[in-house]
C-alpha positions as CSV (number, residue, x, y, z in Angstrom):
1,X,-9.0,-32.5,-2.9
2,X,-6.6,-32.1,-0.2
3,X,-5.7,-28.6,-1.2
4,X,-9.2,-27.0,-1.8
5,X,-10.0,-28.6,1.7
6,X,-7.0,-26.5,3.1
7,X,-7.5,-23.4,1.2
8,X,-11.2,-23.9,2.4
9,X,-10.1,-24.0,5.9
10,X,-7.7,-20.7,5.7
11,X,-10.4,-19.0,3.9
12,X,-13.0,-20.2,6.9
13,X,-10.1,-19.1,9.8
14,X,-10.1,-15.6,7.7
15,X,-14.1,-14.8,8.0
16,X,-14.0,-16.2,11.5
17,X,-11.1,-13.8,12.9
18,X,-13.2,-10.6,10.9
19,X,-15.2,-8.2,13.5
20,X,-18.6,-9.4,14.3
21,X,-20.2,-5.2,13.4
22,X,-21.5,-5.6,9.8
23,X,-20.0,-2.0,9.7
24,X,-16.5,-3.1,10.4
25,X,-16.4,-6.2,8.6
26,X,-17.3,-4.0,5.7
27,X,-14.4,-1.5,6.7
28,X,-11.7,-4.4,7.0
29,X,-13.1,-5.6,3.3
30,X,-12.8,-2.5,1.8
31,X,-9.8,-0.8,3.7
32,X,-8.2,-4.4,3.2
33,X,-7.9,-3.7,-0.7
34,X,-7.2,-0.7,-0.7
35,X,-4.4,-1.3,1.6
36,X,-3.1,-3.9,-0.7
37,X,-3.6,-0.9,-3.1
38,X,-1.7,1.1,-1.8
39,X,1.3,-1.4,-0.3
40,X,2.1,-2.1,-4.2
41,X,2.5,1.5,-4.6
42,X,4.7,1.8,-1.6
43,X,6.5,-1.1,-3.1
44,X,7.2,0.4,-6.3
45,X,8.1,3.5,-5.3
46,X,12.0,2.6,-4.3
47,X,12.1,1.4,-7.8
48,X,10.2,4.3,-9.3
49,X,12.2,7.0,-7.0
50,X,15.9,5.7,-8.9
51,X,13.7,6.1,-12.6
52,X,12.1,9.2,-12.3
53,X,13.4,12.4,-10.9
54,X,12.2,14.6,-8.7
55,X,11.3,17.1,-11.8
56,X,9.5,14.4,-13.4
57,X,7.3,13.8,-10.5
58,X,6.6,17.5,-10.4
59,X,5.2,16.8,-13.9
60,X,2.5,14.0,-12.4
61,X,2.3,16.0,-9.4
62,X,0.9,19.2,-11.8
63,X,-1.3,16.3,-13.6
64,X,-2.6,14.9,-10.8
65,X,-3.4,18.2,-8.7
66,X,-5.4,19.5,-11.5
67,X,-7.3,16.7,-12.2
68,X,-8.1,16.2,-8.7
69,X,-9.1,19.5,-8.7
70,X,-11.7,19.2,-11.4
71,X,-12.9,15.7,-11.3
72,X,-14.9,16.6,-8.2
73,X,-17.6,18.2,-10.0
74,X,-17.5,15.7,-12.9
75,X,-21.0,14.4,-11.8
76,X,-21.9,17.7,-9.5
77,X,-21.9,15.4,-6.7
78,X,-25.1,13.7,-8.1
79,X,-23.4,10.5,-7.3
80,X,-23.6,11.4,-3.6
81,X,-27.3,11.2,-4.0
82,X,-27.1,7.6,-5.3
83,X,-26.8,6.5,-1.9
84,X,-29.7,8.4,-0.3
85,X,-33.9,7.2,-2.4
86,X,-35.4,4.6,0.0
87,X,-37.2,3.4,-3.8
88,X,-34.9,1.7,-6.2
89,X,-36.1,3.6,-9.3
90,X,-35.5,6.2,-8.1
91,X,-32.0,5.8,-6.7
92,X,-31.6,4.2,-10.7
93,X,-32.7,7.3,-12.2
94,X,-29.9,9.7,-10.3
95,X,-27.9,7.1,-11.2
96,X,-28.2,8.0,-14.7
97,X,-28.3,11.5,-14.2
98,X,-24.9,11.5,-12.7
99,X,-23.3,9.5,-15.7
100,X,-25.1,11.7,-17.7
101,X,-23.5,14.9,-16.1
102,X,-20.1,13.1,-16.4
103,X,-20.4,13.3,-20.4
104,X,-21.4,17.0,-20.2
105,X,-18.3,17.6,-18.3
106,X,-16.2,15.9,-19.7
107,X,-17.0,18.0,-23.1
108,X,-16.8,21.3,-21.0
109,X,-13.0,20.1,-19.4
110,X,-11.5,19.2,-22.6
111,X,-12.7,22.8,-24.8
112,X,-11.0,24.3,-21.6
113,X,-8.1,22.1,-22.1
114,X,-7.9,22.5,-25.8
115,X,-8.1,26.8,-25.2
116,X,-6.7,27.6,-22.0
117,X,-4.4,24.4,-21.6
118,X,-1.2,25.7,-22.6
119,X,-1.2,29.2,-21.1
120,X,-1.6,27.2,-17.5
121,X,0.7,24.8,-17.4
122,X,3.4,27.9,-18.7
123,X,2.2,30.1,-15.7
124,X,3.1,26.8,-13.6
125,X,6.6,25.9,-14.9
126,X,5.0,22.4,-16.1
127,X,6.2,23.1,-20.0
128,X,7.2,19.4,-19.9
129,X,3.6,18.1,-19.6
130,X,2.3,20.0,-22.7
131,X,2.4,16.9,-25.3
132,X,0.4,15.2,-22.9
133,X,-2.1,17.6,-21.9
134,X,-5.1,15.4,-24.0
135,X,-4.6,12.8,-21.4
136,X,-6.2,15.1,-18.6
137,X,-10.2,15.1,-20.3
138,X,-9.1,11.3,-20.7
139,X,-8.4,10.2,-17.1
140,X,-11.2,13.1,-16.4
141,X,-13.9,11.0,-18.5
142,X,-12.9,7.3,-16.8
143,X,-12.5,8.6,-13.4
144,X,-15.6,10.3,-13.1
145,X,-17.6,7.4,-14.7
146,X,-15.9,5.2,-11.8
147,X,-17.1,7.9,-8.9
148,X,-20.8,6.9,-10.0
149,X,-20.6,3.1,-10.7
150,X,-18.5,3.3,-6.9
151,X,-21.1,4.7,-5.4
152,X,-23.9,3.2,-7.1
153,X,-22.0,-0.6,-5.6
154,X,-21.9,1.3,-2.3
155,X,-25.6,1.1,-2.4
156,X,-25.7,-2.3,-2.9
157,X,-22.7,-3.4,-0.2
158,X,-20.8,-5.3,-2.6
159,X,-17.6,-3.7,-0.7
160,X,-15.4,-6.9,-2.5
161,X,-15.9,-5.9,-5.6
162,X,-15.0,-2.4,-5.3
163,X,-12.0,-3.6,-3.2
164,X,-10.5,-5.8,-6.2
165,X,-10.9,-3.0,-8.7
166,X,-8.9,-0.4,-6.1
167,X,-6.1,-3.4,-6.4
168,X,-6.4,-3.9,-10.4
169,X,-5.8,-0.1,-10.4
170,X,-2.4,0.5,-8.8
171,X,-1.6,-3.1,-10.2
172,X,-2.1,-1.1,-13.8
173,X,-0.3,1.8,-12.8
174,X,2.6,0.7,-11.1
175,X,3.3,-1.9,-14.0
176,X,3.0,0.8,-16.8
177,X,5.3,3.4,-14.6
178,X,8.0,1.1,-14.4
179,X,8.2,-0.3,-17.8
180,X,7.8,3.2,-19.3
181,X,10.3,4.6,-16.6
182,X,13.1,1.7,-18.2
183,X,12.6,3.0,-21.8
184,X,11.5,6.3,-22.0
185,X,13.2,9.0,-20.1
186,X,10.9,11.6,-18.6
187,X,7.5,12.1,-16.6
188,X,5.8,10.3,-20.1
189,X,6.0,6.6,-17.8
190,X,4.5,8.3,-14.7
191,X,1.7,10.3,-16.5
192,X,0.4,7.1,-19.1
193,X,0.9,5.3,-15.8
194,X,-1.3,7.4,-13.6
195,X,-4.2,7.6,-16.4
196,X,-3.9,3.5,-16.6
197,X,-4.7,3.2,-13.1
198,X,-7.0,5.6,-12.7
199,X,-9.5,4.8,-15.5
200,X,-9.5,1.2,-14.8
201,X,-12.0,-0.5,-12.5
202,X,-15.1,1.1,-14.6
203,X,-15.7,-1.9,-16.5
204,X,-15.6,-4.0,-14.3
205,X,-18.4,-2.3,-12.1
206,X,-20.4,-1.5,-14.8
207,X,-21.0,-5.6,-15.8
208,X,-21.2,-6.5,-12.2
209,X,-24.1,-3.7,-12.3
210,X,-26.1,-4.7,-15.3
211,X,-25.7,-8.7,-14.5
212,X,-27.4,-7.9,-10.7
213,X,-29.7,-4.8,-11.2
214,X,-30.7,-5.0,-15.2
215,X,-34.0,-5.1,-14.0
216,X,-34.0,-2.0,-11.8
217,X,-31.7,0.1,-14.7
218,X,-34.5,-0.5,-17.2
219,X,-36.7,1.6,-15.0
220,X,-34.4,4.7,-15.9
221,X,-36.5,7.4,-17.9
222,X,-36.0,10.8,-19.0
223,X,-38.7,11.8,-16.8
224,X,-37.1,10.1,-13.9
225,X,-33.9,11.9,-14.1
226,X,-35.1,14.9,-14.6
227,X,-37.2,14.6,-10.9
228,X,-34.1,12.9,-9.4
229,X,-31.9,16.6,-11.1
230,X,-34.8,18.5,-9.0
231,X,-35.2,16.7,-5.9
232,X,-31.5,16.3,-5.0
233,X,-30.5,20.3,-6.4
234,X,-28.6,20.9,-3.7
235,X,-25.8,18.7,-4.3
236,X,-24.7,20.7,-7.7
237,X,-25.9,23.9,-5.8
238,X,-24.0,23.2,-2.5
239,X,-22.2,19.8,-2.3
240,X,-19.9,20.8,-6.3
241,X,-18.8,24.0,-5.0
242,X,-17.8,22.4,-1.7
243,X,-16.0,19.6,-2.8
244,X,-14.2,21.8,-5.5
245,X,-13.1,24.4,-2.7
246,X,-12.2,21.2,-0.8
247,X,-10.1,19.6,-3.3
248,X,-8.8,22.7,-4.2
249,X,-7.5,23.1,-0.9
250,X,-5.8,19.7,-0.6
251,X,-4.3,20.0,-4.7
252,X,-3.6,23.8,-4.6
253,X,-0.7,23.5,-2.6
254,X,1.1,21.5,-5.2
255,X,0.4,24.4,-8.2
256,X,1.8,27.0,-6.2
257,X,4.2,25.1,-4.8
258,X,5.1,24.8,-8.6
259,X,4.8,28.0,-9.7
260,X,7.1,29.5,-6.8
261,X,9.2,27.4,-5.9
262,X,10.0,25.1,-9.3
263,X,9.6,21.4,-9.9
264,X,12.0,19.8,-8.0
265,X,10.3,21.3,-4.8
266,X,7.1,19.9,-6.2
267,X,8.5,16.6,-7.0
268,X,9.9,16.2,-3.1
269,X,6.9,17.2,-1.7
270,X,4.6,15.0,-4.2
271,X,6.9,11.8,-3.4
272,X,6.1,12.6,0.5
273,X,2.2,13.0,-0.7
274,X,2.2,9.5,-3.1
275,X,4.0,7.3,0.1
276,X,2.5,8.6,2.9
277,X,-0.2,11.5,1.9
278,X,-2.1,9.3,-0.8
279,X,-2.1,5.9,1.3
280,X,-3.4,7.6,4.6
281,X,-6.0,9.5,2.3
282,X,-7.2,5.6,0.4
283,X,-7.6,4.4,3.7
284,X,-9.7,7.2,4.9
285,X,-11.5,6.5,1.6
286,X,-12.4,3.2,2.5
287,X,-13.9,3.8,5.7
288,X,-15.3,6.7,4.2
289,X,-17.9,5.0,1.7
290,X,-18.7,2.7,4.2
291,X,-19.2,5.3,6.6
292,X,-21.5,7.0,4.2
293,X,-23.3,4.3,3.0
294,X,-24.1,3.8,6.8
295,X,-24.6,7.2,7.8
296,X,-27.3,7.6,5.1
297,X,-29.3,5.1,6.8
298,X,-29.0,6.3,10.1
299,X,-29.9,10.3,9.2
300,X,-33.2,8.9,8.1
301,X,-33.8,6.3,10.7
302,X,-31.6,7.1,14.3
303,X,-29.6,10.1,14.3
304,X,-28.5,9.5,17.8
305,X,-27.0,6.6,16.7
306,X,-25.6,8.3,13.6
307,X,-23.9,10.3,16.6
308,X,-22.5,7.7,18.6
309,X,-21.0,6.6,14.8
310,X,-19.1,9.6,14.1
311,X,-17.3,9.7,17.5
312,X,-16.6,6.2,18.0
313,X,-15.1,6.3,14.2
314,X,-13.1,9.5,15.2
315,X,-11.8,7.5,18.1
316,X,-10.8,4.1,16.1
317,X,-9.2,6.3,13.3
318,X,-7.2,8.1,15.9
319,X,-5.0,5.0,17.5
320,X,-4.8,3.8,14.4
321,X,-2.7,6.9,13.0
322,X,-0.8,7.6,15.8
323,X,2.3,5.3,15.8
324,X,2.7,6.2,12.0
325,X,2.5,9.7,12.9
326,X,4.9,9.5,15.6
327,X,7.5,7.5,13.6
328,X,7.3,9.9,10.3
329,X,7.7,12.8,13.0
330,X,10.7,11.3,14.6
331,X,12.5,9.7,11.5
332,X,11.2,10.5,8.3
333,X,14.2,12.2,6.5
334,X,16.3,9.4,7.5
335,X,13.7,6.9,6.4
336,X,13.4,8.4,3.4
337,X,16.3,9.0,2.8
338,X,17.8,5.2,3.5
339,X,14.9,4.0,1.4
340,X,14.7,6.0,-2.1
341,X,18.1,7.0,-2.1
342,X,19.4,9.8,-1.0
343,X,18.3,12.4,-3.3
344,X,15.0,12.6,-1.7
345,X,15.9,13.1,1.6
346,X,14.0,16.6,1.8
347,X,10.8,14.8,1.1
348,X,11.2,13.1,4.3
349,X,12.2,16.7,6.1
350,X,8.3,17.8,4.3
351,X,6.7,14.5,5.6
352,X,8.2,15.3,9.2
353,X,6.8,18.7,9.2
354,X,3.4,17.3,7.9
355,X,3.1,14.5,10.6
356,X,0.9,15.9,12.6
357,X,-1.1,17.3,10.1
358,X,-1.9,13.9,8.3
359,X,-2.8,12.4,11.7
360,X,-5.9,14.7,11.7
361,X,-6.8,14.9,8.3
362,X,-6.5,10.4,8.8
363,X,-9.2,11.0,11.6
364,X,-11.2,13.7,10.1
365,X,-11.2,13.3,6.7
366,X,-13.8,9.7,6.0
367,X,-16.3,12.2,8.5
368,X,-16.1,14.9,6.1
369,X,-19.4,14.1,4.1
370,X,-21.3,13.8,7.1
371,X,-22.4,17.3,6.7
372,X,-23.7,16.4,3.2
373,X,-25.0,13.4,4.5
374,X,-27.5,15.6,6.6
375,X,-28.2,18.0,4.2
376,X,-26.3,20.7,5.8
377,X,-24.3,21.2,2.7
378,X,-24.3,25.4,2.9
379,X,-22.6,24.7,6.7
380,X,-19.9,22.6,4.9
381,X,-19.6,25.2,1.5
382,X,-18.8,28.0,4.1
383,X,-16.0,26.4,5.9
384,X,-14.2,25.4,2.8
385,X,-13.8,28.6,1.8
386,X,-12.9,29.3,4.6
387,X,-10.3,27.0,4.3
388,X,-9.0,27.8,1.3
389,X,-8.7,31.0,1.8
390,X,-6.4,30.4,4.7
391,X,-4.5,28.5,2.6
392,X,-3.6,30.5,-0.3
393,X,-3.1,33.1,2.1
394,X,-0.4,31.4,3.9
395,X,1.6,30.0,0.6
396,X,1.5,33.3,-1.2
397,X,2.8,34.7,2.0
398,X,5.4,32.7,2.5
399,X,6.5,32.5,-1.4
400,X,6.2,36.8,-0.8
401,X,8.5,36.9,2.0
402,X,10.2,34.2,0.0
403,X,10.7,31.8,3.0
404,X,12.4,28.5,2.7
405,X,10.3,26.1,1.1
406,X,9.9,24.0,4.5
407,X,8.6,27.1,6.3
408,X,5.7,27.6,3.7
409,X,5.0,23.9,3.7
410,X,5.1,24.1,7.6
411,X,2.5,27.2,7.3
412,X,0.4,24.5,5.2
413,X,0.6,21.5,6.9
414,X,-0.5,24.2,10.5
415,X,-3.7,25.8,8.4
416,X,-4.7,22.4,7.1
417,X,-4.6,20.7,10.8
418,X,-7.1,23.6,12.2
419,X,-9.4,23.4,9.9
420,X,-9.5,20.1,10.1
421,X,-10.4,20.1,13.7
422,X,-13.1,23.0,13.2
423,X,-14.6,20.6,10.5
424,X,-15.0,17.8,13.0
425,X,-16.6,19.7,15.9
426,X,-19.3,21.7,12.9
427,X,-19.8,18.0,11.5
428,X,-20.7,17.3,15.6
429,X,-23.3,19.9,16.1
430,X,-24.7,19.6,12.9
431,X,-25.7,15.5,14.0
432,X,-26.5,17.2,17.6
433,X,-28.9,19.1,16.1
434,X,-30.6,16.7,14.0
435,X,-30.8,14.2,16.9
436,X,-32.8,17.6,19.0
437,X,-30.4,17.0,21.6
438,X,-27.6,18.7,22.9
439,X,-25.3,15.5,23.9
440,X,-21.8,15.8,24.3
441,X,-19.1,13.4,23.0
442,X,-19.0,11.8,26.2
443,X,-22.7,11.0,26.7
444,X,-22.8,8.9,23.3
445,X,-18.9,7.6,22.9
């Protein structure tokens, strides 16, 4: 009795010390897990860094960037639309459409595969992942199902939930990688490691859906999805082709990286992207659900104070980055270095050059659906192809001219940073001119 009484009392010192903002309580919950998360994964990597070499994580990094790349549009970015039905049948019935969609793609993504498959991952010097190629409609299939059930807990706040399954997910992934990595040589651990931990978590928020809303999923009809397909049109129209051109910007990187510059480049560059890159981007995650699932509400009800929102989250996001952007600047080859041995001691060089750049993707990056979020969706398709654009342009000029591969990742890291910033002041206005005002930062920080 003694015990529960104590653990009772830590547990009640814990919800006591959260903010008081329902908004940051939910950040801290789900930012908390995924932290966790992603500290395993930090944990591991030490001991995954002296299994795996840097070819091999080339390999996941060619895996990884192409599913990336693709799972975006696995629902068309219905299940942004989850979020955004005052009525609850209605909200059900996009719901459905989005898993719906998932199973369409997933059927389109693995003919693809299964044609084109092997002439790919040739033009990108990734011969070594062609026995595992079935795995990418696989991890396609159980990530996209997750996307929807994520968001469709979103709606219904249960942050905790989706918090543990972000944990059980690396927990599955780093435990497969470094049982593989002792017996089997090659990037076979890292890839059945990655699918493990990214497929995982769907169950689990599919039960927790159908033992608390049943009753509203029986409302789902064929009728009802095809309304929700034509009232929410603009997210396949607009919101897929965004999100493609703007994962395509953050995974493209790595393929030409590849293709140019071989995979031990790749696999520097993708250890600096899983330790620093991939945590700073969870993170952003987590506040960036929470941010939507807010943000939603407020577009209908008080854009002003949808406003005051996005600048006082900008602001929070900022201090919070900064010292680990400064130290990574200062020190990161030698961190690196001291930590995963001394083979990867050019990752750290790439993670120093990057510094900057992740501090303003940190900041900018959980705003980024906000333009969605107002249905300004066209605004944000324009400036990611803008973006990419930029990007391409500057790798393929640099692998032209064939500069060192820390100049081109420099070139990167520089095009990535602006239009970041351009993103954040476009997201601005767009709220400005919802609210029919014309405030500045200053007037609603």
């Amino acid at each position: 009795m003694n015990r529960i009484a104590g653990v009772q009392g830590v547990v009640e010192k814990i919800k006591r010390r959260l903010p008081k903002s329902k908004f940051a309580r939910n950040v801290v919950v789900l930012a908390g897990g995924t932290a966790l998360a992603q500290g395993l994964l930090l944990l591991a990597s030490p001991i995954l860094s002296r299994l795996y070499t840097p070819e091999s994580f080339g390999v996941l990094a060619v895996f990884t960037a192409m599913l990336s790349i693709l799972v975006v549009i696995s629902s068309l970015r219905y299940e942004l639309a989850i979020l955004l039905p005052e009525e609850e049948e209605t909200a059900a019935n996009v719901f459905a459409l989005s898993v719906l969609v998932v199973f369409g793609m997933t059927l389109l993504i693995g003919t693809a595969v299964f044609l084109f498959g092997d002439t790919l991952l040739l033009s990108l010097k990734a011969e070594k992942m062609l026995p595992y190629l079935f795995l990418l409609p696989v991890s396609f299939l159980g990530l996209g199902l997750y996307q929807s059930l994520n968001y469709w807990a979103i709606r219904y706040k249960r942050f905790a939930s989706i918090s543990r399954t972000k944990f059980s997910q690396s927990f599955g992934m780093v435990c497969t990688q470094i049982l593989a990595g002792l017996f089997i040589k090659g990037p076979a651990g890292l890839l059945y490691g990655d699918v493990v931990g990214r497929v995982s978590g769907s169950g689990t928020l599919a039960l927790l859906s159908w033992r608390h809303d049943r009753h509203i999923l029986r409302k789902i009809s064929l009728s009802g999805v095809g309304k929700a397909a034509c009232r929410y049109y603009r997210f396949p129209l607009f919101s897929s082709w965004s999100g493609l051109l703007n994962s395509g910007g953050l995974q493209l990187p790595a393929l030409i990286l590849a293709s140019f510059y071989g995979p031990q480049v790749l696999g520097w560059f993708a250890l600096g992207q899983r330790v620093i890159g991939v945590p700073m981007t969870m993170i952003g995650q987590s506040v960036a659900q929470v941010y939507t699932g807010e943000s939603s509400r407020l577009a209908r009800q008080n854009p002003e104070q949808l406003l005051r929102l996005f600048y006082q989250t900008a602001k929070k996001l900022f201090f919070i980055g900064l010292l680990p952007s400064l130290l990574l600047g200062i020190a990161g080859p030698q961190l690196f270095a001291l930590v995963f041995g001394g083979i990867w001691y050019e990752a750290g060089r790439y993670i120093q050059i990057l510094s900057f750049m992740y501090l303003i993707q940190f900041v900018v990056f959980p705003l980024s659906q906000t333009l969605d979020i107002i249905e300004c969706q066209h605004v944000h398709l324009i400036w990611q192809i803008g973006r990419i654009v930029l990007i391409i342009a500057a790798l393929v000029s640099a692998a032209w001219w064939k500069a060192p591969p820390a100049l081109a990742i420099g070139l990167y890291g520089g095009v990535m940073a602006v239009g970041y910033v351009i993103l954040f002041f476009l997201s601005a206005m767009s709220i400005r001119k919802l609210c029919g005002t014309d405030k500045t930062a200053k007037d609603v920080a």
